[in-house]
Structures are given as structure tokens and as C-alpha cells.
C-alpha positions as CSV (number, residue, x, y, z in Angstrom):
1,X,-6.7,-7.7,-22.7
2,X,-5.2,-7.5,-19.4
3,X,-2.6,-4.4,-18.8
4,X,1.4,-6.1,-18.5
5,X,2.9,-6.9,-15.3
6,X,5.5,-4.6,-14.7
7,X,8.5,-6.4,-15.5
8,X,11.3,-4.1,-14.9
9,X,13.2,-4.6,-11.8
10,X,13.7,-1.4,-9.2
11,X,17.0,-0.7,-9.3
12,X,16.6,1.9,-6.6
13,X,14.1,1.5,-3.5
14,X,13.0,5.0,-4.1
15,X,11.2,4.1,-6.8
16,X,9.2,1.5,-4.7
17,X,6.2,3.9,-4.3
18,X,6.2,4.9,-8.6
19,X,5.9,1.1,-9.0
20,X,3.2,0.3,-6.5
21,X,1.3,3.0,-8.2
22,X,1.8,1.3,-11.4
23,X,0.9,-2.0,-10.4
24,X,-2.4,-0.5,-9.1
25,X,-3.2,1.2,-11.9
26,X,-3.0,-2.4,-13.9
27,X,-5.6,-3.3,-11.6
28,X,-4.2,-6.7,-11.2
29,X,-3.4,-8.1,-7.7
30,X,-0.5,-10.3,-9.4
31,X,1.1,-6.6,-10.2
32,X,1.3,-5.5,-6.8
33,X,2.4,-8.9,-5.6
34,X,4.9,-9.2,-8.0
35,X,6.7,-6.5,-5.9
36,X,7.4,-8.2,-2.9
37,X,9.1,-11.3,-2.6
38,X,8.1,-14.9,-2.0
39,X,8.2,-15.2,1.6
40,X,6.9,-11.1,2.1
41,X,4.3,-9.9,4.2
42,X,1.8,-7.1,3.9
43,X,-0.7,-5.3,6.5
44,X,-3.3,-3.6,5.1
45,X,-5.2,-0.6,7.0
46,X,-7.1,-2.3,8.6
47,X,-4.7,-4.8,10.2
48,X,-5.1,-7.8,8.1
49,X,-2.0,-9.5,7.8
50,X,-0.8,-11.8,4.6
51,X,2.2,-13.8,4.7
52,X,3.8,-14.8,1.1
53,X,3.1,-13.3,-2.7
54,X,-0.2,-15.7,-3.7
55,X,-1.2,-14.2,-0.4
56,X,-0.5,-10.5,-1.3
57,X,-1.7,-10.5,-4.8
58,X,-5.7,-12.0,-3.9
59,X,-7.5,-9.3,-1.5
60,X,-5.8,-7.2,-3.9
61,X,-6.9,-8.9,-6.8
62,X,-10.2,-8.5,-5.0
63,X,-10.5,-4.6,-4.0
64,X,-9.0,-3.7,-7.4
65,X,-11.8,-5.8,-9.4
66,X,-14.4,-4.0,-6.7
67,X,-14.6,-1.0,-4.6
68,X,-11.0,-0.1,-6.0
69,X,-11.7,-0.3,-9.7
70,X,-11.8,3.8,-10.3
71,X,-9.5,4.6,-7.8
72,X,-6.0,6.3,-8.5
73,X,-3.0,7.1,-6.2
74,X,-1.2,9.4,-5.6
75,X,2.2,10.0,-4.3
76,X,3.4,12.2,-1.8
77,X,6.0,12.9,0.7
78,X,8.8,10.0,0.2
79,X,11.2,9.0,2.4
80,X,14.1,6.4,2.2
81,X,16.6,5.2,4.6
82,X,18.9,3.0,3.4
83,X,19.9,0.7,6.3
84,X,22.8,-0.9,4.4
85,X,23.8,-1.9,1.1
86,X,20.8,-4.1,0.4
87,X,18.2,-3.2,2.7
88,X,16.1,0.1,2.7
89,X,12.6,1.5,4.6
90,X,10.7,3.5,1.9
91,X,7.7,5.7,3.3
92,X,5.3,7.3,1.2
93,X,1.9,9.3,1.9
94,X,-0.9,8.3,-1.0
95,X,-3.5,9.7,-1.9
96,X,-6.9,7.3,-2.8
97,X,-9.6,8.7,-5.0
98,X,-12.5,7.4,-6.5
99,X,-13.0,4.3,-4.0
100,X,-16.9,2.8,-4.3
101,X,-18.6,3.2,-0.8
102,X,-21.0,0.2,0.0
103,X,-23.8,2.1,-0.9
104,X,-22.1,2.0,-4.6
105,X,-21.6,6.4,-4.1
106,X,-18.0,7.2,-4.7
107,X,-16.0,7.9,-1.2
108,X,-14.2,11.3,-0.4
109,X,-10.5,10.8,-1.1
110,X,-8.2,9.2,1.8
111,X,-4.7,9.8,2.9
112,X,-2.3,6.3,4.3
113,X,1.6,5.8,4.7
114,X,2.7,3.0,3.1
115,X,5.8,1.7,4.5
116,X,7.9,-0.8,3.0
117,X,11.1,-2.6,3.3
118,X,12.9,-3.3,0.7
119,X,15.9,-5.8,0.1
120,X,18.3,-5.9,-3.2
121,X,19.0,-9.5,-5.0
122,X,19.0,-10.9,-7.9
123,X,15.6,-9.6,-9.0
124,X,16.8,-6.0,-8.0
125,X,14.4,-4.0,-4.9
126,X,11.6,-6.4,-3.6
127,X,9.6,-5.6,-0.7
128,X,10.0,-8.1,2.4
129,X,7.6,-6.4,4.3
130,X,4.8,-3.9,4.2
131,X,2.4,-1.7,6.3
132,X,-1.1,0.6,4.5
133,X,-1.9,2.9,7.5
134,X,-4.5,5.1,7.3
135,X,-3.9,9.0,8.0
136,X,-6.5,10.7,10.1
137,X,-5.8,14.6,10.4
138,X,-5.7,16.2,13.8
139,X,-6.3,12.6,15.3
140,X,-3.6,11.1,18.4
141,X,-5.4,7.1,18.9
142,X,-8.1,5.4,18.3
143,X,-10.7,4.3,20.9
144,X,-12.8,1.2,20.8
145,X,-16.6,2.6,22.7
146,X,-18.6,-0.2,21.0
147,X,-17.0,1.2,17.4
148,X,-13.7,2.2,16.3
149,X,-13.3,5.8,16.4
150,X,-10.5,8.4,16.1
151,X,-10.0,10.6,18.9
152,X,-7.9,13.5,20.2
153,X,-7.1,14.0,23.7
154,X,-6.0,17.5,23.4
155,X,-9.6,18.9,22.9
156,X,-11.3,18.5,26.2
């Protein structure tokens, strides 16, 4: 039997980053979707871009069912800044374990900001818009020489 949608509405847009982790642990991509609303948008680390909820909810049906199927989060620094009544950016650092490598070994853990921005109506805080970014320590860019690779100026 499929785990519940979380059905409870935020009431604050702190609890934004609680909820996501929630929804990810139902392993459902309906669950994480459910969190945003209809017209939202979501960027995932690696710069794909999905417009609307149906759009939101299927990679992530997709990596939860797959390579994300062990994985847990977990939360860390949290930020919000309320920008008015009804609208809020909420930033929080995860933490990924357990992800399935290609080669089917499990991956060292990861580190990304999500950032969201939330907006209150009817259905309480709903995400409009969202942004994964991945955290590379001691990292400034990234430079494209035939792959993607982080680099740091400072150590020449």
C-alpha cells in the first residue's frame, strides 16, 4: 500500500523544508508535487527545468522509484524571509544519503540548497517556485573543458 499524501496544509513557510522531506520519504512524486502549486516551477541540480505540478511530480516519481529509493534527507541550516504577508523565500541545506550510483554501488552522501518560494492561499504555503543546487565544498564555478568540473581559482 502506498504511504498517504501529506494532506495537511503549511501553515508556516518554515516548515516547507519538514514537508519536502516528508513527501520524499513517501517515495511518491505526487507528494512532492502536491507542494507546489499548479502553475509552479522546479529546477533540479542539474538545470532541468519543469513548469506546472504533473510536471514536478514525474522525474520525481522517477528518481524516487530508482536511484532515490534508499535515500533520506536531511535538514540543515534554514532560512526564511518573509517578503510580505503572503510571500516567503525558504532556504535549506539537505543532506542526500543512500543514492544508487549507475554502477548499482550506493554513492557518498551529497549536500544541495533547496530554495523555494512560497505563497499563502487558500490551500495554506505552496511553493511557486523552486531551485535543488548542489553544494560543492571549497569550490568558486564550474568550468566546462570537454566535462563539467568544479574548480577554484584561488589555488594556483
Amino acid at each position: 500500500m502506498a504511504a498517504p499524501i501529506p494532506t495537511d496544509p503549511l501553515t508556516r513557510p518554515e516548515d516547507f523544508p519538514a514537508a519536502f522531506i516528508a513527501a520524499w520519504e513517501t517515495r511518491r512524486g505526487d507528494a512532492i508535487a502536491a507542494l507546489f502549486t499548479e502553475d509552479a516551477d522546479f529546477v533540479n541540480v542539474t538545470g532541468l527545468w519543469w513548469h506546472g505540478r504533473a510536471a514536478i511530480a514525474k522525474p520525481h516519481e522517477y528518481a524516487l522509484k530508482s536511484f532515490f529509493s534508499e535515500t533520506t534527507l536531511r535538514a540543515g541550516r534554514t532560512e526564511t524571509r518573509h517578503l510580505g504577508p503572503d510571500v516567503a523565500v525558504v532556504r535549506c541545506r539537505l543532506t542526500l544519503a543512500g543514492q544508487t550510483a549507475p554502477d548499482g554501488s550506493t554513492a557518498g552522501d551529497r549536500q544541495t540548497i533547496l530554495t523555494a518560494v512560497l505563497q499563502r492561499g487558500p490551500e495554506g504555503w505552496l511553493a511557486v517556485s523552486a531551485q535543488n543546487t548542489d553544494v560543492v565544498p571549497g569550490k568558486e564555478t564550474h568550468l566546462n573543458a570537454g566535462t563539467l568540473t568544479a574548480v577554484d581559482y584561488r589555488q594556483r
